[in-house]
Legacy VTK file of the C-alpha trace (Angstrom):
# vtk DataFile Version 3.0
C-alpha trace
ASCII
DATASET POLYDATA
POINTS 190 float
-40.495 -31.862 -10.362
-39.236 -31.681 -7.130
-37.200 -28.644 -7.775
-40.062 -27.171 -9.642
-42.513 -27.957 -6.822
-39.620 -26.619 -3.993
-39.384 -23.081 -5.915
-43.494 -22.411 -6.266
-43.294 -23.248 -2.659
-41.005 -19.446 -1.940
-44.218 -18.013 -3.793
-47.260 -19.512 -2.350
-48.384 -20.836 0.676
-49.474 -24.675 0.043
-51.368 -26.049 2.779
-50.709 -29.531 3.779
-53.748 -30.941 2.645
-52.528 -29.343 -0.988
-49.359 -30.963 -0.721
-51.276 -34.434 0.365
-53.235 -34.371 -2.869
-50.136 -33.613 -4.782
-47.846 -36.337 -3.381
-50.644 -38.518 -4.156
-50.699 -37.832 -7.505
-46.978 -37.217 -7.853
-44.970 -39.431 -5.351
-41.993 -38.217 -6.525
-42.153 -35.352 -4.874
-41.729 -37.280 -1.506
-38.299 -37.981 -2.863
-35.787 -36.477 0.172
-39.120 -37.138 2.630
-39.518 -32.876 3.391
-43.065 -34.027 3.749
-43.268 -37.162 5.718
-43.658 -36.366 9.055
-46.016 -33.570 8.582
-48.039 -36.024 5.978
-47.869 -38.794 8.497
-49.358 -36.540 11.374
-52.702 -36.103 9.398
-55.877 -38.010 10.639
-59.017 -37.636 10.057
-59.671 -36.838 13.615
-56.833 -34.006 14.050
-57.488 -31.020 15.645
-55.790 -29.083 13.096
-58.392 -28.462 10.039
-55.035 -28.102 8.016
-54.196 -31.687 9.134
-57.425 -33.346 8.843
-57.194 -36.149 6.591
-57.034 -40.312 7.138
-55.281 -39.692 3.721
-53.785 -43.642 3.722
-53.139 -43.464 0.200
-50.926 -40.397 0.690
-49.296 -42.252 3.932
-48.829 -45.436 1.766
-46.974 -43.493 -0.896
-44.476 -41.845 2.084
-43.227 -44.828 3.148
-43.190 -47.119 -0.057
-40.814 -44.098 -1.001
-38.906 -44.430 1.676
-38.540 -48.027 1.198
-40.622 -48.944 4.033
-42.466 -51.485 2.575
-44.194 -53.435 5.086
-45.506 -50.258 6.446
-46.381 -48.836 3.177
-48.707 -52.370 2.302
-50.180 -52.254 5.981
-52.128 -48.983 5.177
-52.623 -49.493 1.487
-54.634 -53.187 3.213
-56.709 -50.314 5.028
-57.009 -48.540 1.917
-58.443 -51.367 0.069
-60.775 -52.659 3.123
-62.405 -49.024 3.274
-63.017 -49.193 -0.517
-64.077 -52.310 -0.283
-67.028 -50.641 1.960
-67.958 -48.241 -1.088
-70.068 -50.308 -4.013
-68.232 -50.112 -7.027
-69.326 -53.350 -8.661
-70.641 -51.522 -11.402
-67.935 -49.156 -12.266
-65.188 -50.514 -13.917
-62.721 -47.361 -13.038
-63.682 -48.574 -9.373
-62.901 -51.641 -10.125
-59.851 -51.070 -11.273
-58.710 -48.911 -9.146
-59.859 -50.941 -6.230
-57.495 -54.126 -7.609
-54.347 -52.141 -7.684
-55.211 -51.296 -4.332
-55.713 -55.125 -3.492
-52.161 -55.458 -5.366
-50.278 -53.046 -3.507
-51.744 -53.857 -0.457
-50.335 -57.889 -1.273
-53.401 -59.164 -1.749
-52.710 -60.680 -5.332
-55.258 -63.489 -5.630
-57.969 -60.669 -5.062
-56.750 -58.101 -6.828
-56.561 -60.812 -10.006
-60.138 -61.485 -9.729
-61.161 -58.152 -8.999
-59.046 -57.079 -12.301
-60.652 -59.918 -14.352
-64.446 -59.054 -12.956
-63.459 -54.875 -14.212
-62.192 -55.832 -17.672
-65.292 -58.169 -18.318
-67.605 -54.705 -17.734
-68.725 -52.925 -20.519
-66.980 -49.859 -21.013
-68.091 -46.779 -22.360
-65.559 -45.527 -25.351
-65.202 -42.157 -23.935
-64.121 -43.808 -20.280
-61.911 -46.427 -21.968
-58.560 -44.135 -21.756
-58.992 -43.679 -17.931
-59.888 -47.040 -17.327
-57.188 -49.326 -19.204
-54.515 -46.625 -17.461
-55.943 -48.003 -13.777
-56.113 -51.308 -15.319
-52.734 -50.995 -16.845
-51.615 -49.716 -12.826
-53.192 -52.737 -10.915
-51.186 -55.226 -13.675
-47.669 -53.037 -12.976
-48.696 -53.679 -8.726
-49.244 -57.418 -9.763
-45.470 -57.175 -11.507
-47.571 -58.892 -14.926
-45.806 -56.622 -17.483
-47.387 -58.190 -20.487
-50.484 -57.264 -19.027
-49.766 -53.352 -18.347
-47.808 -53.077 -21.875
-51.152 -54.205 -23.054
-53.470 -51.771 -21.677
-50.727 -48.812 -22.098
-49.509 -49.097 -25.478
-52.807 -47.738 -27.176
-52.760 -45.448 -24.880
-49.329 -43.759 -25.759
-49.921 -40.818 -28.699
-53.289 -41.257 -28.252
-54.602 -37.568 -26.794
-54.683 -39.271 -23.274
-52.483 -38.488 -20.269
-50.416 -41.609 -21.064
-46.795 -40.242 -22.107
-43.367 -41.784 -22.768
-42.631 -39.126 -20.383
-45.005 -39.762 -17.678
-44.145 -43.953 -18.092
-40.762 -43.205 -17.892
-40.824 -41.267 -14.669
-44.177 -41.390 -12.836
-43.390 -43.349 -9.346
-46.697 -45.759 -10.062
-44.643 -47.684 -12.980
-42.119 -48.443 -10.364
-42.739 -51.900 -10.306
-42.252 -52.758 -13.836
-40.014 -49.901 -15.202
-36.773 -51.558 -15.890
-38.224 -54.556 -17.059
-37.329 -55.377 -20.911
-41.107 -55.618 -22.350
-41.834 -52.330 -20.755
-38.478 -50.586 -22.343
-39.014 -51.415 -25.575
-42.960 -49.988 -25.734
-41.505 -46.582 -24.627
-38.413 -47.082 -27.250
-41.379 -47.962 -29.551
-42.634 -44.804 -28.994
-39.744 -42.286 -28.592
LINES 1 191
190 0 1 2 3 4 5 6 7 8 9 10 11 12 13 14 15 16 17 18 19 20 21 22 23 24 25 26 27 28 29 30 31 32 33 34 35 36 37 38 39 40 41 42 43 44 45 46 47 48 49 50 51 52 53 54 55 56 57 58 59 60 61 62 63 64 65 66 67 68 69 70 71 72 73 74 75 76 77 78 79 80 81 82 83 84 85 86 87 88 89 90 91 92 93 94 95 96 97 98 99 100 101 102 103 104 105 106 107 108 109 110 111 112 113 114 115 116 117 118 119 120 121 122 123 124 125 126 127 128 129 130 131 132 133 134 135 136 137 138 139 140 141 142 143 144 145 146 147 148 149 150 151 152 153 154 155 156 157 158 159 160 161 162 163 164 165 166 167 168 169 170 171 172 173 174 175 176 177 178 179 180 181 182 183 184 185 186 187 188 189
């Protein structure tokens, strides 16, 4: 990916707040940290249109990639506190996504009630996919494998963006990748 990402770059110009939403979404290619200090520049008060972004998530990933992990959890606390501002009660997605949040940002005893009050929601069939995978994401943050394999492994096959291949190398699985329960669903599914 890297590579892949590296080469498109010789062809087209990708403006930093591009590459932001791609890291996001692919931490991976933060790998070698190319990107960190122009990533870690943006605010949402810069100067530079091209560099105006809070974009803590993004910031979050750079240094949990780097290893940095107190300074990773810092900003993903400020992630969670500014969605925490945004009603989501109702939305179960939100929810969701707003305890892995909690969970990354070490805040475990909220992120396990937030995760409980999401999964007692109702949940429209058609949503279901996207919502176990954040569901399945705040249980990998909370290192409760059991849980994740749960939510994942109808997931797998099933016409949703849930792949051996993205399990086996997406950066947000991480936390439980080498762990024996999570192994043998992808060698379940191989």
């Amino acid at each position: 990916m890297v590579r892949a990402f590296r080469e498109a770059r010789e062809t087209y110009n990708v403006p930093p707040l591009q590459i932001a939403t791609l890291v996001n979404n692919y931490p991976t290619l933060l790998t070698g940290g190319e990107f960190d200090e122009m990533l870690l520049r943006m605010r949402a008060d810069h100067p530079n249109p091209d560099l105006r972004c809070a974009c803590l998530n993004t910031k979050a990933w750079v240094y949990r990639v780097a290893g940095r992990m107190d300074e990773s959890r810092e900003l993903w606390v400020q992630l969670a506190d500014s969605r925490a501002e945004t009603p989501v009660a109702d939305n179960p997605q939100a929810q969701g996504q707003y305890a892995r949040d909690l969970a990354r940002a070490g805040r475990t005893a909220e992120a396990r009630r937030t995760l409980e009050s999401a999964m007692a929601m109702d949940v429209p069939e058609e949503q279901l996919p996207a919502v176990q995978r954040r569901w399945a994401q705040a249980y990998a943050e909370l290192g409760d494998v059991e849980g994740a394999v749960a939510q994942l492994e109808p997931l797998i096959g099933n016409s949703t963006i849930v792949t051996v291949n993205s399990l086996s190398t997406r950066y947000t699985w991480e936390p439980i990748r080498n762990h024996p329960a999570f192994q043998e669903m992808l060698a379940r599914h191989r």
